[in-house]
TORVEX-359095 format. One record per residue (C-alpha): residue number from 1; residue in one letter; x, y, z. Coordinates in nm, 4 decimals. Example, Ala and Ser with C-alpha at 12.3 -4.5 7.8 and 13.67 -1.06 7.14 Angstrom:
2
ATOM     n   res         xx         yy         zz
ATOM     1     A     1.2300    -0.4500     0.7800
ATOM     2     S     1.3670    -0.1060     0.7140
END
This chain:
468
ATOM     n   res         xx         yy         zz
ATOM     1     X    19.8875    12.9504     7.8026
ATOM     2     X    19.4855    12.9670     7.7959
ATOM     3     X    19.2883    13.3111     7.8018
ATOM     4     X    18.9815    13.3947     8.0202
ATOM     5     X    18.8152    13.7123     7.8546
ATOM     6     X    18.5602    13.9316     7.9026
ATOM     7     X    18.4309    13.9981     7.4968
ATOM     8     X    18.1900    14.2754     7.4690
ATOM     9     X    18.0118    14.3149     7.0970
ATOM    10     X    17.7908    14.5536     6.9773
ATOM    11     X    17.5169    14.3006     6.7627
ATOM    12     X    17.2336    14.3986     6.5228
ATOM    13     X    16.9125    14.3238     6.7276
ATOM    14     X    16.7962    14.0776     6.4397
ATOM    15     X    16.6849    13.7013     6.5232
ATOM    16     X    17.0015    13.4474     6.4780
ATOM    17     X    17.2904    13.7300     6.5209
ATOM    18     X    17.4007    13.6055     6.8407
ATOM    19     X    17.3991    13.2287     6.7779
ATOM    20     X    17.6162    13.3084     6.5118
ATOM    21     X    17.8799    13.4499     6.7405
ATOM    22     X    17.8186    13.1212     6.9345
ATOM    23     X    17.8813    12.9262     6.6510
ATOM    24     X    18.2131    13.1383     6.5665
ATOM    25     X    18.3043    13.1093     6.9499
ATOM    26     X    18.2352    12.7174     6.9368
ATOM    27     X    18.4320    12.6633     6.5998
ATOM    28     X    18.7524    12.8623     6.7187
ATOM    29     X    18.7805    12.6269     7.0706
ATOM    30     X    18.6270    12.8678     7.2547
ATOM    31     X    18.4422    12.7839     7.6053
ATOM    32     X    18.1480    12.9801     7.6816
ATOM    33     X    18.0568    13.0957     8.0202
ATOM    34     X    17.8200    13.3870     8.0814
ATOM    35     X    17.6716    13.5843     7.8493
ATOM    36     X    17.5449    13.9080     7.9823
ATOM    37     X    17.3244    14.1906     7.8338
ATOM    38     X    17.4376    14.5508     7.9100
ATOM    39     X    17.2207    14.7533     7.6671
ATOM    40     X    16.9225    14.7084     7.4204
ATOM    41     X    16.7796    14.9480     7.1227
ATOM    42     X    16.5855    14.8974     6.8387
ATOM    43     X    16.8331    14.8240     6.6212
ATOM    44     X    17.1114    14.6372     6.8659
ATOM    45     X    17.2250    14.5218     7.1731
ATOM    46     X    17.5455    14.5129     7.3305
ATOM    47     X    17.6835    14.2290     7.4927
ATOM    48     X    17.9562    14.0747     7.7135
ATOM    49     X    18.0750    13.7119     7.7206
ATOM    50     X    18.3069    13.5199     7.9306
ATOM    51     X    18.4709    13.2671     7.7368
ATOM    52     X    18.8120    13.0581     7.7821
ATOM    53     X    19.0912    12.9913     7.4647
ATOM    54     X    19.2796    12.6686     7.5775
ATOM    55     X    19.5461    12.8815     7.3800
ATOM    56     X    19.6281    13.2541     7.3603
ATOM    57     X    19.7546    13.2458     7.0090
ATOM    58     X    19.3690    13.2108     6.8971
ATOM    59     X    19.2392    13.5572     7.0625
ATOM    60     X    19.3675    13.7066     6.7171
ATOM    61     X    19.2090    13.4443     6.5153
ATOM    62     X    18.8943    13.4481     6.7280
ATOM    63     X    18.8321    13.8279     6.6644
ATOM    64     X    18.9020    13.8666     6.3188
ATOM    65     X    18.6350    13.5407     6.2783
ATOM    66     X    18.3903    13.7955     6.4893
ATOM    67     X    18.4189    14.0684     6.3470
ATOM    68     X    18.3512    13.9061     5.9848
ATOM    69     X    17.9804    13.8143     6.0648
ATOM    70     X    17.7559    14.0530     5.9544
ATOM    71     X    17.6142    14.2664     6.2515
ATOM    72     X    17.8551    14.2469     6.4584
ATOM    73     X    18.1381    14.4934     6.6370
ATOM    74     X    18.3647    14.4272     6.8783
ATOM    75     X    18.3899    14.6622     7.1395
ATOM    76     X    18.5946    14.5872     7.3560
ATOM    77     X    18.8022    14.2507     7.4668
ATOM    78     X    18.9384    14.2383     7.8351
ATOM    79     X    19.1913    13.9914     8.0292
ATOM    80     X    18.9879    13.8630     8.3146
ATOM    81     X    19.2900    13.7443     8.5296
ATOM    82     X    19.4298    14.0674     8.4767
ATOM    83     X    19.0987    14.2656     8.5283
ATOM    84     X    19.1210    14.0759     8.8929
ATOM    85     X    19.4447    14.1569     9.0021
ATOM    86     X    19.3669    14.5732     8.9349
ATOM    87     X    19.5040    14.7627     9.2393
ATOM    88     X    19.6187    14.4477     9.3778
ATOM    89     X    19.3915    14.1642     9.5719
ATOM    90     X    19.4306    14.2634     9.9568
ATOM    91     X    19.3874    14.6026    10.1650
ATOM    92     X    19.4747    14.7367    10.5301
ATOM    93     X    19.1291    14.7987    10.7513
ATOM    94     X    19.0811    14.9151    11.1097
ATOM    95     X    18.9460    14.6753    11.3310
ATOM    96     X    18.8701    14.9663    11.5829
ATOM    97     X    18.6588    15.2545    11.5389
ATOM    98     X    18.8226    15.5827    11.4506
ATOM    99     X    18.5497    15.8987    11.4292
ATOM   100     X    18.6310    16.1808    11.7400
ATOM   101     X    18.9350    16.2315    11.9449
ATOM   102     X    18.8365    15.9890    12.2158
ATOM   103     X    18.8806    15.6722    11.9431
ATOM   104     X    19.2103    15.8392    11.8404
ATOM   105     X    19.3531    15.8566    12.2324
ATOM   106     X    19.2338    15.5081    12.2747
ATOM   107     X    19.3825    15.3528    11.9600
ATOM   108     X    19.7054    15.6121    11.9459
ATOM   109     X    19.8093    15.8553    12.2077
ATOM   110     X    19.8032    15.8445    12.5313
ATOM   111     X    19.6469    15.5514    12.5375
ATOM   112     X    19.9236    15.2857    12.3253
ATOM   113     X    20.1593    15.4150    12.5445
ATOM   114     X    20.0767    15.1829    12.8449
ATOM   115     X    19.9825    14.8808    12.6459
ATOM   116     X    20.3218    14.9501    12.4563
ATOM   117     X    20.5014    14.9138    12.8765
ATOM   118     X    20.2913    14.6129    12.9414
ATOM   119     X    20.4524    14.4136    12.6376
ATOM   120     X    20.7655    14.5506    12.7505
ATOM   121     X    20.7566    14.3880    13.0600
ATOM   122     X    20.5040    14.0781    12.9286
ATOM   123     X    20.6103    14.0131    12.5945
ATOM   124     X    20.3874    13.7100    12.5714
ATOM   125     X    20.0622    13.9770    12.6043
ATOM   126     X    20.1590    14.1329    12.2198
ATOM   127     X    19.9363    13.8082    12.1427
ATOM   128     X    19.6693    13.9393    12.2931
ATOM   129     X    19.7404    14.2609    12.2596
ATOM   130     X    19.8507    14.2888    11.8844
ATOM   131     X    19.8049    14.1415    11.5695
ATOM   132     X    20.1226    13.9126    11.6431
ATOM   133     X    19.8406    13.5972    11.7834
ATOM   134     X    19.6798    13.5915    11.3948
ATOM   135     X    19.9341    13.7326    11.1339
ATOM   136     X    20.1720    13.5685    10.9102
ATOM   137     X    20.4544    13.6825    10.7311
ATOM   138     X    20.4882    13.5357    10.3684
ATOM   139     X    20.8238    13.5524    10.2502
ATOM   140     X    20.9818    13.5192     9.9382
ATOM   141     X    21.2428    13.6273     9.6959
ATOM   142     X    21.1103    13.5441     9.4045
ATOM   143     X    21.3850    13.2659     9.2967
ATOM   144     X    21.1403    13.0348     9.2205
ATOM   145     X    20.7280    13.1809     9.1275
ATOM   146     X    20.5300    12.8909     9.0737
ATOM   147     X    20.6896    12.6742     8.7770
ATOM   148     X    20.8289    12.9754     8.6088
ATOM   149     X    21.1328    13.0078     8.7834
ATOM   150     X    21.3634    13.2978     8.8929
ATOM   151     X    21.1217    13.5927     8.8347
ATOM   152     X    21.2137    13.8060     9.1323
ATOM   153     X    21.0404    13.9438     9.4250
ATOM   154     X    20.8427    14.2408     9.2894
ATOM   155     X    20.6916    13.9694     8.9761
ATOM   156     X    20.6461    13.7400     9.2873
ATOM   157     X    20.4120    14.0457     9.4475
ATOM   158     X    20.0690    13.8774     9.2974
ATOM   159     X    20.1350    13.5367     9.4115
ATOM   160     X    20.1554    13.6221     9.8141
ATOM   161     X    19.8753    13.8884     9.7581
ATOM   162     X    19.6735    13.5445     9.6451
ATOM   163     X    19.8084    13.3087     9.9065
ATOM   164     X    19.7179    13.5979    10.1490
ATOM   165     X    19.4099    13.5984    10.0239
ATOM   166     X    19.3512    13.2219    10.0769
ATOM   167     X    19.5325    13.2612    10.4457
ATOM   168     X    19.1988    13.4937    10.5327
ATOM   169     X    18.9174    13.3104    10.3165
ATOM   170     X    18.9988    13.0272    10.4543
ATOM   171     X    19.1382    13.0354    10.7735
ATOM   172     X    19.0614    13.4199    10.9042
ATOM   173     X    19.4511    13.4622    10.9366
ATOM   174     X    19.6056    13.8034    10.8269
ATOM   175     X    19.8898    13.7519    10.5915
ATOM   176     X    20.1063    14.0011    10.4877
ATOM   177     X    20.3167    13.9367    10.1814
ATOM   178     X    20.7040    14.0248    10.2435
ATOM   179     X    20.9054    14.0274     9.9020
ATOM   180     X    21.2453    14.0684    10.0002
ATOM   181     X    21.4956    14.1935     9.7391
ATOM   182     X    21.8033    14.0031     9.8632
ATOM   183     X    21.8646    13.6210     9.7391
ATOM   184     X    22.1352    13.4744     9.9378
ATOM   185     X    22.0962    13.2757    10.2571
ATOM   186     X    22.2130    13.4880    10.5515
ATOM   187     X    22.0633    13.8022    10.3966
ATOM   188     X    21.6646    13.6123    10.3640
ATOM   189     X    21.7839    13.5048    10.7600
ATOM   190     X    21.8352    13.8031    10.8641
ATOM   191     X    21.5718    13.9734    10.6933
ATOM   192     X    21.2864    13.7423    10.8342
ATOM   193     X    21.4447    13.7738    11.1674
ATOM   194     X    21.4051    14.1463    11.1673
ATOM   195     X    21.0722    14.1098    11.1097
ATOM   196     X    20.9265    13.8052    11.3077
ATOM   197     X    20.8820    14.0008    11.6075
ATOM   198     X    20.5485    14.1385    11.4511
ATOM   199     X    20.3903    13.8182    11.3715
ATOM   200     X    20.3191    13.5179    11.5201
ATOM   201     X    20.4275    13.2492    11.2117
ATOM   202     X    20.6510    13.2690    10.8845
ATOM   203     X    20.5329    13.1019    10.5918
ATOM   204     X    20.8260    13.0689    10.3150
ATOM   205     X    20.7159    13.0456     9.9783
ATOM   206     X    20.8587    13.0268     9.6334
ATOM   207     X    21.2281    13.0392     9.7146
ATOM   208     X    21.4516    12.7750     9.4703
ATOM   209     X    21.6356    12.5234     9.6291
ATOM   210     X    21.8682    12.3822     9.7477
ATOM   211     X    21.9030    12.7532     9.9620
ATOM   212     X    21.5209    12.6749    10.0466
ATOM   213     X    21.6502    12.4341    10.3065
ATOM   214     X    21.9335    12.6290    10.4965
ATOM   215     X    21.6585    12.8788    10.5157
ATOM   216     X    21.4045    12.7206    10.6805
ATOM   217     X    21.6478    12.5136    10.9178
ATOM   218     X    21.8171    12.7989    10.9913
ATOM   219     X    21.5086    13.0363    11.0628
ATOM   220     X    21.3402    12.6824    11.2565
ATOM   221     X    21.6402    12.7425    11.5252
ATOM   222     X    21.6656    13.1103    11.5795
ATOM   223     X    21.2521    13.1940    11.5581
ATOM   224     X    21.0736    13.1028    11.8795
ATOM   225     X    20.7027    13.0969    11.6185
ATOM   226     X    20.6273    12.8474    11.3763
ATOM   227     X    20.8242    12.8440    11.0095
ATOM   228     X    20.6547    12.6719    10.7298
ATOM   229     X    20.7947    12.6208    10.4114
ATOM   230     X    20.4858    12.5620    10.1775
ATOM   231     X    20.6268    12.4088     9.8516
ATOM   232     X    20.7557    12.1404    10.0847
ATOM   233     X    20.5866    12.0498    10.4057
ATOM   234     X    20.2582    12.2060    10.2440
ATOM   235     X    20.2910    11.9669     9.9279
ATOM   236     X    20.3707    11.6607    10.1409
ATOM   237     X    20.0877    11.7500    10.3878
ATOM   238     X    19.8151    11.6827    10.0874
ATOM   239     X    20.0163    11.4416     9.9101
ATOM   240     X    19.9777    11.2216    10.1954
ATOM   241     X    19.6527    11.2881    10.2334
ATOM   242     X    19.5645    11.2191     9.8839
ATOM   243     X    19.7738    10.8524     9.9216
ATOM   244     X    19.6375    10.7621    10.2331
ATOM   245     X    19.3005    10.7070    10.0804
ATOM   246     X    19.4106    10.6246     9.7525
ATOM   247     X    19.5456    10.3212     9.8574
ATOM   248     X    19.2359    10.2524    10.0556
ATOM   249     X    19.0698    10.2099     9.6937
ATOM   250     X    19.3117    10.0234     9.5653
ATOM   251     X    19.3338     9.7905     9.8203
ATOM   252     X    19.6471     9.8258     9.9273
ATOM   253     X    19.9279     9.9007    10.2367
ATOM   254     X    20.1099    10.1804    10.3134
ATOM   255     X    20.4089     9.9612    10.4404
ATOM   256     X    20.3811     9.7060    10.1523
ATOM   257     X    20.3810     9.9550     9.8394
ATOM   258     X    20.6767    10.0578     9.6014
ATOM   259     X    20.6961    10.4122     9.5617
ATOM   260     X    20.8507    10.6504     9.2789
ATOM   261     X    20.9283    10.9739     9.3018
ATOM   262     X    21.0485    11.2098     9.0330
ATOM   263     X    21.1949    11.5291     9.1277
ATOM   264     X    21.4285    11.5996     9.4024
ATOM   265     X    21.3682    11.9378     9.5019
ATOM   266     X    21.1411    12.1265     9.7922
ATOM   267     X    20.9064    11.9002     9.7517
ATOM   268     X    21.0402    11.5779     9.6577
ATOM   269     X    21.2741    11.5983     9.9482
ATOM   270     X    20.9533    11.6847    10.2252
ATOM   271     X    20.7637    11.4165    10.0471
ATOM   272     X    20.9972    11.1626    10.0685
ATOM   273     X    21.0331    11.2448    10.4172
ATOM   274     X    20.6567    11.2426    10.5676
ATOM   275     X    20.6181    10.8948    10.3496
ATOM   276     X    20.8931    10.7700    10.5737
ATOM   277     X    20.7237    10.9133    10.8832
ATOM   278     X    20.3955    10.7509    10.7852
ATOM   279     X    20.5918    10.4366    10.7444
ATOM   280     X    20.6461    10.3438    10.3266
ATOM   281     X    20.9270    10.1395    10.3078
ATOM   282     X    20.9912    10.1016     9.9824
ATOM   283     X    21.0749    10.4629     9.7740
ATOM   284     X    21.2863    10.5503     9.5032
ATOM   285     X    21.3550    10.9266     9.4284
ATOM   286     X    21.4574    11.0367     9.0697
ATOM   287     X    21.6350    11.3481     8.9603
ATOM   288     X    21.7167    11.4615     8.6050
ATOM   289     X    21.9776    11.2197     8.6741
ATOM   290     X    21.7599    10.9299     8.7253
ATOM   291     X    21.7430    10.7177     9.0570
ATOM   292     X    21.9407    10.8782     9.3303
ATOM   293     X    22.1314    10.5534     9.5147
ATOM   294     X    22.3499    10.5639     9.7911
ATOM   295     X    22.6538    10.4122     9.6007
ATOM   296     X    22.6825    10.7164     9.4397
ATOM   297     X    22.5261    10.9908     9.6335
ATOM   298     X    22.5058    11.3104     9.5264
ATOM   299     X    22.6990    11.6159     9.6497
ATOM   300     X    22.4029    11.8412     9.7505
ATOM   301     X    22.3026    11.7694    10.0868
ATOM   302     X    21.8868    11.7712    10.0530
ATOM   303     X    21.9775    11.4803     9.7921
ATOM   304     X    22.2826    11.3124     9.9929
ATOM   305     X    21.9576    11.2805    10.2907
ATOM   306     X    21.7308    11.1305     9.9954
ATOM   307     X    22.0553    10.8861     9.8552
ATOM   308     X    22.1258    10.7545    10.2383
ATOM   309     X    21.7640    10.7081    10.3088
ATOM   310     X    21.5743    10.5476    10.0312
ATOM   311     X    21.6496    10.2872     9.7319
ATOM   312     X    21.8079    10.0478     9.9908
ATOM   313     X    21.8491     9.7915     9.6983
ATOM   314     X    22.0676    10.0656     9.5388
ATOM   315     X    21.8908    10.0273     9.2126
ATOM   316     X    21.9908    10.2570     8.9384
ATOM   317     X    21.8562    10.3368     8.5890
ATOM   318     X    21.6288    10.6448     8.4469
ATOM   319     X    21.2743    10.6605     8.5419
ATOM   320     X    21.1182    10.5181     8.3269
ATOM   321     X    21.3341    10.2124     8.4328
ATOM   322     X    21.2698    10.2360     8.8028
ATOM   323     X    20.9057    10.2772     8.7028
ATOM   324     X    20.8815     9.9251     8.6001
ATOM   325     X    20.6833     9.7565     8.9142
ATOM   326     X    20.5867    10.0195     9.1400
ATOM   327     X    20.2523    10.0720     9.3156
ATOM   328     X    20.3061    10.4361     9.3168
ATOM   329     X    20.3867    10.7036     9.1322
ATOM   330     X    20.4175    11.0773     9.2771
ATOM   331     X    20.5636    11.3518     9.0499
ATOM   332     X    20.6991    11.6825     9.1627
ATOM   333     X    20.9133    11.7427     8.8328
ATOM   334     X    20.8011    11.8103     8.4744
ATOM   335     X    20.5684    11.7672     8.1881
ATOM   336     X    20.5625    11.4614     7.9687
ATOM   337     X    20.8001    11.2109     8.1293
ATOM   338     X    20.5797    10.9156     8.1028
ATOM   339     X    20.2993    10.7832     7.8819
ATOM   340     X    20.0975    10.5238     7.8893
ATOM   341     X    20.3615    10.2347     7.7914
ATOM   342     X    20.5665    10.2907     8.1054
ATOM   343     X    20.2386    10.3151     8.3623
ATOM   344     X    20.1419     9.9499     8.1902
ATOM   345     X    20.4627     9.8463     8.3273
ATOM   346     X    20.3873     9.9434     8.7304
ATOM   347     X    20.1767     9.7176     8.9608
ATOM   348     X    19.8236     9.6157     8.8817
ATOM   349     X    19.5982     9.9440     8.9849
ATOM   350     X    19.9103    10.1338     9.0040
ATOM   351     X    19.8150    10.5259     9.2090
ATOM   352     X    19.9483    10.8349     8.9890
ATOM   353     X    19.9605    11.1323     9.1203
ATOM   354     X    20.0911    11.3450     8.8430
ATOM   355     X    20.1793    11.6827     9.0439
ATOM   356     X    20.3578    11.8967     8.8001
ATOM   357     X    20.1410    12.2579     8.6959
ATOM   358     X    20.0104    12.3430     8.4479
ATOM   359     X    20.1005    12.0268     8.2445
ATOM   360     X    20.1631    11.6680     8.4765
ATOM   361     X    20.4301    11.4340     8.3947
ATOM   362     X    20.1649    11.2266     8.2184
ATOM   363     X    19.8555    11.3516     8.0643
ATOM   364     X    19.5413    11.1858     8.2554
ATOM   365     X    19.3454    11.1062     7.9327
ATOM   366     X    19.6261    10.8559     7.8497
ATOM   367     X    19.5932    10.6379     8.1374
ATOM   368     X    19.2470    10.6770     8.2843
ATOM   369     X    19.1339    10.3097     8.1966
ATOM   370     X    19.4708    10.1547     8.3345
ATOM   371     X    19.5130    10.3358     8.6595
ATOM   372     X    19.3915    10.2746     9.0020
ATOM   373     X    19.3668    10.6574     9.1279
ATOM   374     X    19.4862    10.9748     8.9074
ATOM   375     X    19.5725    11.3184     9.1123
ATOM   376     X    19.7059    11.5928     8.9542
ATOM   377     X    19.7583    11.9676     9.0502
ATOM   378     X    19.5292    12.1015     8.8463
ATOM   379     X    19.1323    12.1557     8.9263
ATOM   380     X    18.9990    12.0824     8.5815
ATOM   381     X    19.0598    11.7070     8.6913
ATOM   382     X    18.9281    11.5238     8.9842
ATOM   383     X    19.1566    11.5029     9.2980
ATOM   384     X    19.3595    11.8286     9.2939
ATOM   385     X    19.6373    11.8241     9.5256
ATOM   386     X    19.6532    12.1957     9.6288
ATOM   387     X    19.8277    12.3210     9.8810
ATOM   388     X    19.5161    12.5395    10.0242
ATOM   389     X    19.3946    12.2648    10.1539
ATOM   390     X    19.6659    12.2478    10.4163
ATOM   391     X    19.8323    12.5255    10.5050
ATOM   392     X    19.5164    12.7806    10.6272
ATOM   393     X    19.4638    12.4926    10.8707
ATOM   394     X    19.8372    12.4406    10.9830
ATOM   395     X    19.8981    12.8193    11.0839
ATOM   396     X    19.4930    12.8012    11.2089
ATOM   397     X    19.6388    12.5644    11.5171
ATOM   398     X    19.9343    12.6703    11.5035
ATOM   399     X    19.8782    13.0303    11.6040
ATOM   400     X    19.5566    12.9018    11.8060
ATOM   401     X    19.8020    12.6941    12.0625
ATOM   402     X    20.1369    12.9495    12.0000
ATOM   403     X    20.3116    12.6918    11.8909
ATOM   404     X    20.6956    12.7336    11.8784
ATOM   405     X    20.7390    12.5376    11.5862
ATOM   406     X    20.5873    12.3098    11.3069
ATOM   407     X    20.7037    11.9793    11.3398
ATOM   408     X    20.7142    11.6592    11.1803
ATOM   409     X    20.4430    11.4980    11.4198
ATOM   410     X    20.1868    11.8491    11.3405
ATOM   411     X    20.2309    11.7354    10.9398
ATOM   412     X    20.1666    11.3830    10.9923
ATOM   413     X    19.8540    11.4884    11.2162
ATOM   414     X    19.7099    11.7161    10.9796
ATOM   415     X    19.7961    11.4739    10.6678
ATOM   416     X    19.5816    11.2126    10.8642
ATOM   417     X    19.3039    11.4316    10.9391
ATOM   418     X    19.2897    11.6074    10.6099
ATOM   419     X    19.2606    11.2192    10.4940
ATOM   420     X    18.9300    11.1725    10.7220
ATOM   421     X    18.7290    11.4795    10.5754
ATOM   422     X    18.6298    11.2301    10.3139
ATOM   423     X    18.4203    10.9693    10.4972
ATOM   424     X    18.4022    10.5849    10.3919
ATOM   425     X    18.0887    10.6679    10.1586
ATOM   426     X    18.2332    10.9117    10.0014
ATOM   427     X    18.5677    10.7525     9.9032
ATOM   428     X    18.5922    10.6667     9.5675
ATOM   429     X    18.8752    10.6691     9.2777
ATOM   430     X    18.7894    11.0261     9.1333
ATOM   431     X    18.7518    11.1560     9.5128
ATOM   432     X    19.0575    11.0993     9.7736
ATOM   433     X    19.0843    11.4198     9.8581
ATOM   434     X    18.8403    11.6887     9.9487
ATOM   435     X    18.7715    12.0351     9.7467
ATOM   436     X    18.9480    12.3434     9.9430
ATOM   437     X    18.5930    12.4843     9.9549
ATOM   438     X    18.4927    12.2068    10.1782
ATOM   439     X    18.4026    12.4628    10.5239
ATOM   440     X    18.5538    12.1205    10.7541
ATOM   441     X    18.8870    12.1002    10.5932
ATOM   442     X    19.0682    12.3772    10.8258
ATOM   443     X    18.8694    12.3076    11.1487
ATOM   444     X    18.9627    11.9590    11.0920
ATOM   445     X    19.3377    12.0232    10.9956
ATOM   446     X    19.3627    12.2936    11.2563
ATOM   447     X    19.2465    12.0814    11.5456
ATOM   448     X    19.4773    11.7602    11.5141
ATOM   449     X    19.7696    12.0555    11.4366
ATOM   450     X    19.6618    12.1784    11.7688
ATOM   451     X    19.6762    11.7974    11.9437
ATOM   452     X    20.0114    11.7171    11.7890
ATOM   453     X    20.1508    12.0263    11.9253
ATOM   454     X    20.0288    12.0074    12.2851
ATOM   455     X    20.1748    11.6190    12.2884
ATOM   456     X    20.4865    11.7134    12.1543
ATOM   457     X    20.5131    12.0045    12.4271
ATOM   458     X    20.5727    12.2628    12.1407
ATOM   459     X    20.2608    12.4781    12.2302
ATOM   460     X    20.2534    12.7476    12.4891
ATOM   461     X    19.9318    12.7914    12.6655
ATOM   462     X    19.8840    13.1880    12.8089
ATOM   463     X    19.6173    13.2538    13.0405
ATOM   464     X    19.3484    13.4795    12.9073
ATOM   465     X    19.4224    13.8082    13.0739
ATOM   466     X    19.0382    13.9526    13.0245
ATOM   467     X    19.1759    14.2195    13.2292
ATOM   468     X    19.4007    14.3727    13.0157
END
């Protein structure tokens, strides 16, 4: 795993001292970012650097190497993911003033009291009246943080303080992590259903599958607000996105491409589903297994859906047999499955989009000169598919309208439109999908969510009761 540190060093102020640190950094695969000066004497300065170790077995290496030039101390040496996260990344503040009794009988008592009887008797009003019209619920139970599997709720903690933090960067929704200690089924139901009166969506994150499924189904039925499982319908969202214009460079049709997909989970299953929806015809999903066929379908429902709905020409074989042809590759699995043998064997200009984090199924550098379009999930390459750039903008129109529900027809809208932030003159192989700084991505996304929802009678429209 790579290190981002913050290096202070105490240097003898004599000419050359501090390009031979630079020299030290450069030799031990170090990457320099900002050096800053924090004092200055006579006879030194002090010192801090940023710099990145693609590896965190070479801090030790690094330091001893530093503090063998002549003139130099090191001071101090500091984590700066960790110096980030210090008292967590989000806090509670008042939206409403709160300095002399008169705020405090306006915000508290008397004063709640009658706006707490109006929602009694209106509950639509707690919209207007709440925070329930722009706050999310992100729940979790830890069975499944990032790609590092079952770490529990309370290790899961920093991960929906982040996404929260995205939710109001980008979007200006509150999002308030809720890391539930229970793991099975009915007990994550009933939890979120507790809760849900207080917000106005549910966004389910990091829970394992298959139980991922049952969850969000379940939750879908008995919730009258939107539930949005990110790590699928999130994933699928910019995966689509991303292959709607990468086969515009390529020069080629969504209904006339073979697709490959390895992994079955979350997101293989929501992927293979919205590349149905947006009408590929052709898609075979791989497990650890290899191709999932339906002469022989598998016992687990999510992949008994996949089995009865894809590889119609029941073809079977590992994947780097079911590889051989295809125009497409999308992988939601693991490091190193393929090299650069088994992409010469897909279709001329063949699209890989490499998904799996931190390290994609095949390594970019291998294939550059032989692939059409590379995406990966990772933003030291071009065309990260992130999961930012969707979600902020789903819940954006989905609270905006009240929507009851996210549906297939809101993904496929907001795949399209996330597609059409980058323009015609724009498009090119190392850009099909835009950066999640890009201040048009959840405007965009948010609007079509908005259309699709109205159409497909899922929104409710309140009036604006200015009175109230």
């Amino acid at each position: 795993m790579s290190l981002n540190l913050l290096v202070r060093l105490k240097l003898s102020n004599r000419p050359g001292t501090l390009a031979k640190v630079l020299t030290v950094i450069a030799r031990k695969g170090g990457s320099l970012g900002a050096i800053d000066l924090i004092s200055a004497s006579p006879s030194h300065v002090v010192r801090e650097l940023m710099i990145r170790l693609r590896d965190a077995s070479l801090l030790e290496e690094l330091l001893k190497a530093l503090e063998e030039v002549p003139g130099v101390q090191v001071l101090r040496v500091a984590d700066r993911v960790f110096m980030r996260h210090l008292g967590g990344k989000i806090e509670i503040n008042s939206k409403r003033p709160l300095t002399n009794w008169e705020d405090l009988s306006l915000v508290y008592t008397p004063g709640v009291a009658e706006v707490s009887e109006t929602i009694a008797k209106d509950p639509n009003k707690a919209y207007k009246l709440t925070m329930k019209g722009n706050s999310v619920a992100i729940v979790t139970d830890g069975s499944a943080v990032l790609g590092l599997g079952n770490l529990g709720p309370l290790a899961a903690l920093p991960v929906m303080e982040g996404k929260s933090v995205l939710f109001k960067k980008f979007a200006n929704i509150d999002a308030v992590p809720l890391c539930l200690a229970v793991h099975e089924p009915d007990q994550i139901i009933d939890a979120v259903a507790a809760c849900a009166p207080a917000f106005g969506g549910i966004n389910l994150e990091d829970i394992a599958a298959p139980k991922c499924f049952e969850i969000e189904e379940r939750l879908s039925q008995l919730l009258d607000i939107p539930v949005f499982h990110d790590d699928q319908h999130g994933t699928a969202i910019v995966t689509l996105a991303g292959l709607y214009n990468a086969l515009k460079v390529v020069g080629k049709e969504m209904a006339g491409v073979r697709v490959v997909i390895s992994g079955a989970g979350a997101a293989g299953v929501a992927i293979t589903k919205i590349l149905k929806g947006a009408g590929v015809q052709h898609i075979i999903v791989c497990d650890r297994k290899g191709a999932i066929s339906r002469d022989n379908p598998p016992a687990q429902p999510s992949k008994r859906w996949i089995a009865e709905n894809t590889n119609e020409a029941c073809v079977h074989g590992s994947l780097k047999d079911v590889i051989a042809g295809a125009d497409v590759f999308i992988g939601v699995s693991g490091p190193g499955l393929l090299n650069r043998q088994d992409v010469m064997k897909m279709a001329e200009k063949p699209v890989v989009f490499a998904l799996a984090n931190p390290e994609p199924e095949v390594e970019p550098e291998e294939i550059y000169d032989i692939a059409g379009v590379i995406a990966t999930g990772r933003s030291d390459y071009p065309n990260q598919i992130n999961n930012a750039l969707a979600f902020p903008g789903v819940f954006r129109g989905a609270l905006d309208c009240h929507a009851r529900t996210i549906n297939d027809k809101m993904c496929l809208a907001a795949a399209h439109a996330l597609s059409g932030v980058v323009t015609g003159d724009q498009l090119a192989a190392e850009n099909v999908i835009p950066s999640v700084f890009n201040e048009n991505v959840v405007q965009v996304v948010a609007e079509a969510v908005k259309k699709a929802a109205r159409e497909t009678g899922v929104a409710r429209e309140f009036p604006n009761h200015a009175n109230v």
